[in-house]
N, C-alpha and C positions, 0 to 999 in steps of 0.2 A: 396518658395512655388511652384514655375512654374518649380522647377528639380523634386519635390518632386511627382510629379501627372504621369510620365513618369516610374517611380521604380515601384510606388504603384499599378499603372497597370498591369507592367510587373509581379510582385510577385501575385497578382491575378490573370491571366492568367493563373501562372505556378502553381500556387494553383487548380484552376478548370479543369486543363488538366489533372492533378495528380491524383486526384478525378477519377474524368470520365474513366483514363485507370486505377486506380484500379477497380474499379466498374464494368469496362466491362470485366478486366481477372476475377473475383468474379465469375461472371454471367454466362460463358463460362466456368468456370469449374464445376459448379455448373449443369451448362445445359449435358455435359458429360458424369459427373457422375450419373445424372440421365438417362440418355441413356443406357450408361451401364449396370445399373439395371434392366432398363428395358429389355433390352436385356438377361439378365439370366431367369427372369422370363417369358419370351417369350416361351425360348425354354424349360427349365421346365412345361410348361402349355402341353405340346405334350404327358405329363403323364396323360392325359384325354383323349386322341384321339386317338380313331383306333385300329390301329397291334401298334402303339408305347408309350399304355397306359399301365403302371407297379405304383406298389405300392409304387417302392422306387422314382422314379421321382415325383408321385403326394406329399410324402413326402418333397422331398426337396425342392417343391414349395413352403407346406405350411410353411417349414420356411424361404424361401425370402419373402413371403407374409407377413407375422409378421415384418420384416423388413423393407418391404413397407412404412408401416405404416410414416417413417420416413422422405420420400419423395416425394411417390406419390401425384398427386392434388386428391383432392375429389374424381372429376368424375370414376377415377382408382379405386380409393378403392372403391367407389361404386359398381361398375361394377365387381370389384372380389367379395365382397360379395356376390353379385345377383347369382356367380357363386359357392360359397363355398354352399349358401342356398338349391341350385337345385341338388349337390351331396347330401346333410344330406337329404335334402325330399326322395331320390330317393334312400334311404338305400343302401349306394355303388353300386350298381345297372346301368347300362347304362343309363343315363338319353332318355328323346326322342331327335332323332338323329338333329334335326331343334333344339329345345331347345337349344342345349349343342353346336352346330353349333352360335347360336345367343348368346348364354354366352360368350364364348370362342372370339368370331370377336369383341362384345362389350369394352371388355377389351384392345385387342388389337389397336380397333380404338382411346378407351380413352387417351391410350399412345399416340399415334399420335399425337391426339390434343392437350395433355400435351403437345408435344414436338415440334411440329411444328404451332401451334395456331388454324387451322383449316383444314379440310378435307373436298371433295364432295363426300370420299366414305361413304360406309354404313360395317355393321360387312359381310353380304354376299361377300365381295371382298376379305376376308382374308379366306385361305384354309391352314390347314397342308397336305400334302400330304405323305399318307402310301406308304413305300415302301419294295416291298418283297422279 
């Protein structure tokens, strides 16, 4: 019995280390590949803004957006809604320039805090910048 507690250990051990680094490569790729989505849809969203808003870009948003659905936390998909809403009120139409400023940084902070747990900025820290 006194060999048997010495194995039994050991195979426990290598049982919960096995675990643990499954679970943390799971988590890591998972976290990733959420980044990288996010990152399409980032730069997609510049089909709302400025000299660099076109039809076919706001398109191919709204289908990473539909795709969203599959990943994002809550607060993302919230925060695009809030922003899909304020294009249909605003019958394709420029929204006001602070609205679609504060849609557009919302989103992009939710990712953040998706991805990183939390933030001191606010949506005003995030800018696309037009270029001519």
């Amino acid at each position: 019995m006194s060999n048997l507690l010495p194995v039994l250990t050991l195979l426990l051990g290598s049982m919960l280390t096995y675990y643990f680094g499954v679970r943390a490569k799971k988590n890591e790729a998972a976290h990733k590949y959420k980044e990288e989505q996010y990152a399409k849809l980032l730069i997609k969203l510049q089909g709302f803004v400025g000299a660099t808003a076109n039809a076919k870009t706001k398109r191919e948003f709204f289908e990473e957006q539909y795709k969203s659905w599959l990943y994002c936390s809550d607060e993302v998909v919230e925060a695009m809604n809030h922003m899909v809403r304020l294009v249909i009120d605003n019958h394709g139409k420029e929204p006001e320039p602070e609205a679609g400023r504060k849609a557009i940084g919302n989103i992009v902070l939710a990712m953040r805090k998706d991805l990183h747990g939390k933030t001191s900025l606010d949506y005003k820290a995030f800018r696309y910048t037009d270029v001519h």
